[in-house]
C-alpha positions in Angstrom: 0.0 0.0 0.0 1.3 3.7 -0.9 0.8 6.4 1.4 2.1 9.8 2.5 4.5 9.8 5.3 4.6 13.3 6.8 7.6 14.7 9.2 6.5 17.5 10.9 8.3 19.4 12.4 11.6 18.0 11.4 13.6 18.0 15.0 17.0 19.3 15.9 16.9 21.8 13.5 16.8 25.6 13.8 13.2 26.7 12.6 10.3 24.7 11.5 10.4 21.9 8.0 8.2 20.0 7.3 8.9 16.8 5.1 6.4 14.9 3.0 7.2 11.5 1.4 5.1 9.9 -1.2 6.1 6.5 -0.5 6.0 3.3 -3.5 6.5 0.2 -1.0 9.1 1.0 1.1 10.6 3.4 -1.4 10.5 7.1 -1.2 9.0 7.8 -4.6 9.0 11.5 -4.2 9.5 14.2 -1.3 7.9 17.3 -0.4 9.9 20.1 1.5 8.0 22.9 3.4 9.0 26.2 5.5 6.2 26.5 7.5 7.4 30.0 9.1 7.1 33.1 7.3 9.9 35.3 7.0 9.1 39.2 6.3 12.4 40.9 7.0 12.8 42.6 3.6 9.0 44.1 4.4 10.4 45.7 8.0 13.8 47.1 6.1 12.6 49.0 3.9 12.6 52.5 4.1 15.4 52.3 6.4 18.8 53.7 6.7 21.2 50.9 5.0 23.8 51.6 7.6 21.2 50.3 10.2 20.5 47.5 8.0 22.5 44.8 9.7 20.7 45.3 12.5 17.9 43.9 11.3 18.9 41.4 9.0 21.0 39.4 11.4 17.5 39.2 13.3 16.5 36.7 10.0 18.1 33.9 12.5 19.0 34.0 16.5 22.1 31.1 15.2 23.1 32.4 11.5 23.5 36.5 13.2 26.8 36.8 12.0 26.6 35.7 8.6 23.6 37.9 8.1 25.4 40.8 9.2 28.4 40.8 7.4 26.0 40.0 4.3 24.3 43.3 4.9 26.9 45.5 5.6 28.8 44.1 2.6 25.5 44.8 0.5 25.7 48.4 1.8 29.5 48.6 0.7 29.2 46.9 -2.8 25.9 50.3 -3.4 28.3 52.7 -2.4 31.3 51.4 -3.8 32.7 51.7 0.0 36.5 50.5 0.3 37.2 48.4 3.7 40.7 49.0 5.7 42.9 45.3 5.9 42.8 44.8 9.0 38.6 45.4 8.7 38.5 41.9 6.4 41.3 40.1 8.6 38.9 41.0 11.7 36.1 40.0 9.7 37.7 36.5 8.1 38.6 35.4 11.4 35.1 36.5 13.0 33.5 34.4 9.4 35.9 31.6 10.1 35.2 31.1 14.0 31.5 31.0 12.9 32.2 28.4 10.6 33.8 26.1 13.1 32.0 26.9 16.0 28.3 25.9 13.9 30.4 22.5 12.0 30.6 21.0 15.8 28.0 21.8 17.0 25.7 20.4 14.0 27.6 17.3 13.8 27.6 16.8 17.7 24.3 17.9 18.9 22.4 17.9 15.4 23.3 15.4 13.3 25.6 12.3 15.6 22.2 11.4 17.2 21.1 10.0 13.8 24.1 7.9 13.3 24.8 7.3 17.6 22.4 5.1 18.9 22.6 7.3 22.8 21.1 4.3 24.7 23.4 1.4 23.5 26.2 3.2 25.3 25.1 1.7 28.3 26.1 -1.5 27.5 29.8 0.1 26.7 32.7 -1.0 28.7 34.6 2.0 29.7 38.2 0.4 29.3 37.2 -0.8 25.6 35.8 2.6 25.0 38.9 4.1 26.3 41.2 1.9 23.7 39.2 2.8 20.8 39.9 6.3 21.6 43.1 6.4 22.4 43.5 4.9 18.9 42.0 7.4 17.2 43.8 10.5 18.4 45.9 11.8 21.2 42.9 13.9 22.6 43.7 13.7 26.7 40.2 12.7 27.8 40.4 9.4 27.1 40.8 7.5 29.8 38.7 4.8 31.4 37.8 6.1 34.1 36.6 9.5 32.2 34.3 7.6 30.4 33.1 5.3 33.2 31.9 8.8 34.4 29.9 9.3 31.9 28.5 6.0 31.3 27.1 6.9 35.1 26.0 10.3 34.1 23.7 8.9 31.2 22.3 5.9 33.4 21.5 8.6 36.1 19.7 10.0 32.9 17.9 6.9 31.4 16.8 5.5 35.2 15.4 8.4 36.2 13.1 8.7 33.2 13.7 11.9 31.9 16.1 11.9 28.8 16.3 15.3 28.8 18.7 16.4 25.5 18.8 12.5 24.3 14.7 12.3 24.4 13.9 13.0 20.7 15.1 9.8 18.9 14.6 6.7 17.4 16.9 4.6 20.2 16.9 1.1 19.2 16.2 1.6 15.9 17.4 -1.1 13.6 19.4 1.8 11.3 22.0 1.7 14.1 25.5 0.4 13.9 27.9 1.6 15.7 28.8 -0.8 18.8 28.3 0.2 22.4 31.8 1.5 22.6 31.6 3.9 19.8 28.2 5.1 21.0 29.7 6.1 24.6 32.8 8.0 23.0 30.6 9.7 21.0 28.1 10.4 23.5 31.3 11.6 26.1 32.0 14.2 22.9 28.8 15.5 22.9 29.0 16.9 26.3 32.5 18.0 25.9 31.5 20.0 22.7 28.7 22.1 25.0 31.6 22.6 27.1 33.5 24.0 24.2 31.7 25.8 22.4 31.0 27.8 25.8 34.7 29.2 25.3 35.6 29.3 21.7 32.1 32.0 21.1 34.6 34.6 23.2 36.4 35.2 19.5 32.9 36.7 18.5 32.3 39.0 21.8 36.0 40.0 21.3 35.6 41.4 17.9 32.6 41.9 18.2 31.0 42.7 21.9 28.9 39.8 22.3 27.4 36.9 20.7 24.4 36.3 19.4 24.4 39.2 17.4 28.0 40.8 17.3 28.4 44.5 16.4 29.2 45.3 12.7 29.4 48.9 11.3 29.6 49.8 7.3 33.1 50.6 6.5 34.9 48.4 8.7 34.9 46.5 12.1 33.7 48.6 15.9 36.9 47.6 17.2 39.6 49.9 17.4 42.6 48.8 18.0 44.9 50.0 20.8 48.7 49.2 21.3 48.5 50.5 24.7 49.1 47.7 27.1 46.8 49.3 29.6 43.8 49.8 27.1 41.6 46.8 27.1 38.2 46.4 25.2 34.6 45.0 25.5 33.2 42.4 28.3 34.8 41.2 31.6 37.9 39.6 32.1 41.9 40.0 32.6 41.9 41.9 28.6 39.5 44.5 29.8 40.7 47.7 31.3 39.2 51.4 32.3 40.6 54.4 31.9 40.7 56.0 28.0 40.2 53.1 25.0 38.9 51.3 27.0 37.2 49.7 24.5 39.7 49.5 22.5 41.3 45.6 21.5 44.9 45.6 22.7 47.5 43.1 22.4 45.9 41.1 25.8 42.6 40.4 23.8 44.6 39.8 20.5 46.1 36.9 22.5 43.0 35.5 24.3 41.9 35.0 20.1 45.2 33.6 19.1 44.4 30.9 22.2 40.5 30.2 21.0 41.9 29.7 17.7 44.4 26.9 19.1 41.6 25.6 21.1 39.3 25.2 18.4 42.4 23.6 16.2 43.0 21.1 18.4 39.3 19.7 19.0 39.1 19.6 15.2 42.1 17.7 15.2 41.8 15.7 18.3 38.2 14.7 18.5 35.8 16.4 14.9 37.8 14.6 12.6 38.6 11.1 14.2 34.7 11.1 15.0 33.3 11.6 11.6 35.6 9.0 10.2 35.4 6.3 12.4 31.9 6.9 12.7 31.6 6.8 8.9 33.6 3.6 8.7 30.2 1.9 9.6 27.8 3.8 7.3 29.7 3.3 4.1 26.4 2.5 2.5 25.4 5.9 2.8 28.0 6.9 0.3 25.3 6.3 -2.3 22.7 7.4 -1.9 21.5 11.3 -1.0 22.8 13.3 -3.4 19.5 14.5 -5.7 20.6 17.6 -7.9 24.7 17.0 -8.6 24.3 20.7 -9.3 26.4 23.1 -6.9 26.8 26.9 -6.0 29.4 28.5 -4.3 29.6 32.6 -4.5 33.2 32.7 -2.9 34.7 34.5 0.7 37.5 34.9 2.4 38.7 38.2 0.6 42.8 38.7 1.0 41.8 42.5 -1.0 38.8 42.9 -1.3 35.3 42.2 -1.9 35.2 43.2 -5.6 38.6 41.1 -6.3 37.2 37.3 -6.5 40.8 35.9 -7.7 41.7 37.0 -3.7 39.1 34.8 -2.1 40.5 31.9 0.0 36.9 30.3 -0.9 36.5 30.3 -4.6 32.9 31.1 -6.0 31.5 29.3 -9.3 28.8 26.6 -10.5 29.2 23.0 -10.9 26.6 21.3 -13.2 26.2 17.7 -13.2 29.1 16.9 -11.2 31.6 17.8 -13.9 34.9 19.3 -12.0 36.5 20.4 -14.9 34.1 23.2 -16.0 33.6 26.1 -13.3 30.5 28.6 -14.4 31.2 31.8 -13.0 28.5 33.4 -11.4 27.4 37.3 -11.7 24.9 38.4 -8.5 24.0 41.4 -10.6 23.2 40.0 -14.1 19.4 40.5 -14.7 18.1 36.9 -15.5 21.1 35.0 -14.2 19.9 34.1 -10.1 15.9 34.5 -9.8 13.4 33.4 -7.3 10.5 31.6 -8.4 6.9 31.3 -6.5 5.0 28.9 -8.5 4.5 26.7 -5.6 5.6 29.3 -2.7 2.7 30.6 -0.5 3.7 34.2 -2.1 2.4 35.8 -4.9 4.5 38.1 -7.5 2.3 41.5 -9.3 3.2 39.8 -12.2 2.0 36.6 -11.8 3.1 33.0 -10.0 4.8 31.6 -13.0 7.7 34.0 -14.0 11.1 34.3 -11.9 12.1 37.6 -10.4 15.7 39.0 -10.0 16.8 40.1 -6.3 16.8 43.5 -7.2 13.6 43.6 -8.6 12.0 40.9 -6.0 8.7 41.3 -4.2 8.1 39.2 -0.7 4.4 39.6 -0.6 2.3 37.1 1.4 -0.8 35.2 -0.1 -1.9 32.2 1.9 -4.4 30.4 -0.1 -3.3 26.7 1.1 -5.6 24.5 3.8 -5.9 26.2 7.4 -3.1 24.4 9.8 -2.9 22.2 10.6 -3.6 20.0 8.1 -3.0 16.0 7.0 -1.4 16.5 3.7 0.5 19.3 1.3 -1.7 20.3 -1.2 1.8 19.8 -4.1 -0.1 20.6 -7.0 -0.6 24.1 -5.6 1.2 26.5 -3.0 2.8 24.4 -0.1 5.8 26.3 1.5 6.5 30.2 2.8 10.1 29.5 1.0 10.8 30.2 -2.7 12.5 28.9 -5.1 16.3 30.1 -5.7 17.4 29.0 -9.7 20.8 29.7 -11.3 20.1 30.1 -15.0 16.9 28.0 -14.2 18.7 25.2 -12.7 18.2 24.2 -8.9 21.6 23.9 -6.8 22.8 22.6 -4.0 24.8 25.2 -1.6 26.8 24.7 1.6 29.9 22.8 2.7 30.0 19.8 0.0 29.6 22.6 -2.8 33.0 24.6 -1.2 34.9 21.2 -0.9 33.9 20.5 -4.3 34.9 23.7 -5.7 38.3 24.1 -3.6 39.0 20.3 -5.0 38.0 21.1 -8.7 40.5 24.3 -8.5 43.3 22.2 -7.3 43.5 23.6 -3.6 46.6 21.2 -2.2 45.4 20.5 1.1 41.2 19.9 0.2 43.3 17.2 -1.9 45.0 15.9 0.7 42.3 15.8 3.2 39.3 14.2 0.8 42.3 11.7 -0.4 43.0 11.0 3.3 39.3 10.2 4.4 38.3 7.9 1.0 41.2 5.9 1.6 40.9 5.8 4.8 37.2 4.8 4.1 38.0 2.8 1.2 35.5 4.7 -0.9 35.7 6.2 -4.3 35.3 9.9 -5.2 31.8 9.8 -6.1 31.4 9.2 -2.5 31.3 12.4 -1.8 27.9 13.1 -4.1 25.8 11.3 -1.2 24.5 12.3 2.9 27.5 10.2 3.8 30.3 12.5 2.0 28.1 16.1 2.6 28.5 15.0 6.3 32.4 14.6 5.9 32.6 17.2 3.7 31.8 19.9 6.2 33.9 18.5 8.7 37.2 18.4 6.2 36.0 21.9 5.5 36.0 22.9 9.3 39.7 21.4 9.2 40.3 23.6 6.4 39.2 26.8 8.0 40.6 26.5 11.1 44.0 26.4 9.9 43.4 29.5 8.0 42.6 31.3 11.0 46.1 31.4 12.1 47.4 32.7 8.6 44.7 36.0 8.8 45.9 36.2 12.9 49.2 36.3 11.6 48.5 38.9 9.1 46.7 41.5 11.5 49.7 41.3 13.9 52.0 42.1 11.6 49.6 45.0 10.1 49.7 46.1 13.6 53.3 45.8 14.8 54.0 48.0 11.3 51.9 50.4 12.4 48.5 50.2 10.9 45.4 50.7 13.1 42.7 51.1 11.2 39.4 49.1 11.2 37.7 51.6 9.9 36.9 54.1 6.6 34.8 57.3 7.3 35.3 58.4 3.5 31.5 57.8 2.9 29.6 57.4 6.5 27.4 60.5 5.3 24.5 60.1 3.1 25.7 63.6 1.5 28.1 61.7 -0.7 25.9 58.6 -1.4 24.3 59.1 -5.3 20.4 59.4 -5.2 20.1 56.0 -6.6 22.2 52.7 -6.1 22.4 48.8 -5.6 24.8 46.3 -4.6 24.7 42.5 -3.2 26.4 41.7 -0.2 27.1 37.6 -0.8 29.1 35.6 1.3 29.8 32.0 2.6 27.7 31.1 5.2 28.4 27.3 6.8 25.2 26.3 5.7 25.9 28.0 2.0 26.0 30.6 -0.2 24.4 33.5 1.4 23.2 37.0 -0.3 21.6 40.3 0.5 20.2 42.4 -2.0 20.1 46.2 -1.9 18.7 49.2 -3.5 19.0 52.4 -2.3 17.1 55.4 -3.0 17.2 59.2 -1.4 19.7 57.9 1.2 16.8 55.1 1.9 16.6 51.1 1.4 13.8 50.9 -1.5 13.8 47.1 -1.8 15.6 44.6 0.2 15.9 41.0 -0.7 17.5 37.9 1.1 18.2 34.4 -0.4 19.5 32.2 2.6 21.3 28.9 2.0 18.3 27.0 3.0 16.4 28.6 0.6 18.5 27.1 -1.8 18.5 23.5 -0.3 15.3 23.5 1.1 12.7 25.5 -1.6 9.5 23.6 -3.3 9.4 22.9 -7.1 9.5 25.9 -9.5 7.5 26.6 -12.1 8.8 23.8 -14.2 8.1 21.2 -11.6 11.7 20.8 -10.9 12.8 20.1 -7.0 15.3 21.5 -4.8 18.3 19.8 -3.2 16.0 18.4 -0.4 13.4 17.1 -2.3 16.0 15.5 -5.1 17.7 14.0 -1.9 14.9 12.2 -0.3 13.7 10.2 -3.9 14.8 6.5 -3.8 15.5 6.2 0.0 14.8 2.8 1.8 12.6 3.4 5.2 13.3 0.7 7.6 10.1 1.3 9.0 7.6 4.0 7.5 7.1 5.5 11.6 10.5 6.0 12.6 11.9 7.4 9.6 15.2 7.8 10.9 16.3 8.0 7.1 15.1 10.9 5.9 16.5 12.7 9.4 19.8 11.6 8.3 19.6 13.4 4.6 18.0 16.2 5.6 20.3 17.2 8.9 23.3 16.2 6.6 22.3 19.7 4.9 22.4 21.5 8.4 18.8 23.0 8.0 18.3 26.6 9.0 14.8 27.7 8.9 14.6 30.2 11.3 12.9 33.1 9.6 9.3 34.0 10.7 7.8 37.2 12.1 4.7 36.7 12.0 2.3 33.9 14.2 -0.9 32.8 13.0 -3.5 30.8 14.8 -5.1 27.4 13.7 -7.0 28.8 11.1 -4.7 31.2 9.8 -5.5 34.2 11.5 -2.8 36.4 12.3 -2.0 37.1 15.5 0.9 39.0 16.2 2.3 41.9 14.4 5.7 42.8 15.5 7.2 46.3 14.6 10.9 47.2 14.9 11.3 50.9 15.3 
């Protein structure tokens, strides 16, 4: 018998999904993918100053704040054709780069491992075997037996007393699952290192940038000034934090409370990220084919060593891949009329010129038009409207954005150490290239990519000392902070890489005001319904073919769809069960 298995809400994601799988047997035979929040940020932002812009835009998503920050800002820059100082991108890199590693462990820890780590099987561990396997995978020091007999306690105190707590949402015991005992406590030990963790290594952001969620940003540069008095400390509590004049100023005591996240972050990449992924891998092999959908990927680039509007600097580079062919890189042009669009042929939007037809950032409209069933409701109605997302094309064609596109790209342009790293994990793996078009190699893909980054970090550290120590100060250009020098009318696109993906802002400016405002996240990209051509997204294309152990613990489609790192975090408004609106929110 066919039917319609729905996942809703998809868990241990940020934001609301909803996943629907028209099943044939056993076999997915198509998937539906639906944001069921609305997002209405470009609505609030216009009419706004763009400087302020930031502001709001990083409010799009309370995880994803800095990425939509530096987006905006950027988009103000590229209107006003508004030069950055060197240490400004250094500052920003590393702040870009610390988000990238900080979100990697964290998804693959507390999002994603629970759909490979069966948390309940640890139990049955024994600590001194556990203790062996790890010490055989790295040198990380917390490996010892009696470390993880201690935690073996701390999750019996968990399962005996009823209450799960963080491990309660899963599909324990689930057939699917293979690691052994041992595997599943080491993993489960990580877990609650990695809160741990990622408790310290966030100081980078409030450093730079005052705090975290939602750093500081400013068009034209960075807020931190830079002191080389020893005395003069900068923003927050702590030994690096002084009074007196500067005071919040960065001196050379906070530039060395970043270099010592940065070798924190390092060495639990090294020690623990890595080792983890691949040994977990080693048992999931035959998830190296299968998950792929589109073979069609998207990068726009980052990592500037100039500038913004010098590509050829970017440590990230930016082009299409169609069809899986490495050898042909598409560049891609933001501003070209025609060349990205957004379609709404099965988006719960509607577009003055009609549903069908694709619209250019620039030109974009985000106005809402519910006309599907009042919520909730047992199925999608697919042949209509079914998601609050759109639908992102590259010259028509859907893509696929986020870390196994920049792997892709950096290993199609030759980059030595992607090389060595995706040659490393196959053989380690015993797995062919193609591998990495599945869930399996988008999973190891971001964390090979989080190994990547993190060693940059210390190259751009090194760089703003030495800008400093030869005298250069500057994290910011004044040359145009007054609207009196802005032209009447302009545009520009702020892109950048995100981890989840490529990420841009679109802006147009008119009489010193935004005029239209327009946002394609990553997930957008990944996660958007069928355009007006009937084609799907990543998600969708993913799902099709997949083998469900068993139809009400669908444990599979979990795995594809976290292996993209969902982020769907994006509404502002709240309606009622029958679609009534019931909150307007207003930021002044």
């Amino acid at each position: 018998m066919n039917e319609r298995i729905v996942v809703d809400p998809i868990t241990r994601i940020e934001g609301h999904l909803r996943i629907e799988a028209q099943m044939n047997g056993n076999s997915i035979e198509q998937a539906y993918s639906s944001g069921t929040m609305v997002r209405g940020l470009e609505i609030i932002l216009r009419e706004r100053d763009p400087r302020d812009a930031w502001a709001f835009a990083q409010r799009i998503c309370g995880v994803c704040t800095l990425v939509h920050g530096i987006a905006s800002v950027r988009a103000a820059e590229d209107a006003l054709n508004y030069p950055v100082p060197p240490n400004a991108q250094l500052i920003r890199n590393l702040m870009i780069a610390a988000q990238y590693v900080h979100d990697h462990v964290m998804h693959f820890y507390h999002l994603h491992a629970l759909d490979w780590v069966d948390v309940v099987s640890a139990l049955k561990a024994d600590p001194k075997a556990t203790a062996e396997l790890a010490q055989g995978l790295s040198r990380y020091p917390k490996s010892s037996p009696g470390h993880f007999a201690d935690v073996k306690k701390r999750l019996a105190g968990f399962v005996d007393s009823g209450q799960l707590g963080i491990f309660a949402n899963a599909y324990w015991g689930h057939p699917a699952y293979k690691l052994p005992p041992e595997a599943n406590l080491m993993a489960v030990a990580h877990y609650l290192e990695a809160l741990a963790w990622q408790r310290d290594v966030v100081k980078l952001h409030t450093i730079f940038g005052g705090k975290n969620p939602h750093p500081m940003f400013l068009v034209g540069g960075v807020p931190c000034a830079i002191s080389i008095d020893p005395q003069h400390g900068g923003r927050g509590h702590g030994p690096m934090y002084r009074g007196g004049d500067g005071a919040t100023a960065l001196n050379i005591v906070g530039l060395q409370q970043v270099q010592g996240v940065i070798a924190q972050m390092r060495d639990f990449v090294d020690q623990v990220y890595v080792p983890d992924t691949l040994a977990i891998a080693g048992f999931y092999k035959d998830w190296a084919s299968q998950g792929e959908g589109l073979g069609n990927f998207l990068c726009y680039g980052d990592f500037p060593s100039k500038g913004m509007d010098d590509p050829s600097s970017f440590f990230l580079p930016g082009g299409v891949i169609l069809g899986r062919d490495l050898g042909t890189i598409h560049p891609v042009d933001l501003d070209k009329d025609g060349e990205i669009e957004e379609f709404v042929a099965h988006s719960w939007y509607h577009y003055t010129g009609g549903k069908e037809k694709g619209l250019h950032p620039y030109k974009g409209e985000t106005a809402l038009a519910y006309d599907g069933p009042k919520p909730p409701f047992k199925q999608l109605d697919i042949d209509k409207s079914y998601s609050w997302m759109k639908s992102p094309r590259w010259k028509g064609k859907p893509m696929e954005v986020g870390p196994l596109a920049r792997v892709l790209m950096l290993y199609a342009k030759g980059h030595e150490q992607t090389k060595e790293l995706v040659g490393m994990a196959l053989k380690k793996l015993d797995l062919p290239l193609t591998a990495l078009y599945s869930t399996l190699g988008r999973t190891a893909a971001r964390t090979l990519e989080t190994r990547i980054i993190v060693d940059a970090m210390q190259g751009w550290y090194d760089q703003l000392i030495a800008n400093i120590r030869a005298g250069d100060l500057r994290t910011f250009n004044s040359d145009k902070w007054e609207p009196s020098t802005w032209p009447k009318q302009c545009q520009g696109v702020g892109f950048m890489e995100a981890p989840r993906g490529g990420l841009a802002h679109w802006m147009v400016i008119e009489n010193e005001r935004i005029s239209n405002y327009q946002a394609i996240v990553p997930s957008t990209w990944n996660a958007g319904p069928r355009d007006s051509q009937g084609i799907s997204g990543a998600y969708e294309a993913a799902l099709k073919g997949h083998v469900l152990h068993d139809a009400k613990q669908p444990i599979e489609i979990l795995r594809t769809i976290h292996s993209f790192d969902p982020c769907i975090a994006c509404a502002v408004h709240v309606m009622d069960p029958n679609g009534e609106e019931l909150v307007e929110v207003k930021m002044l």
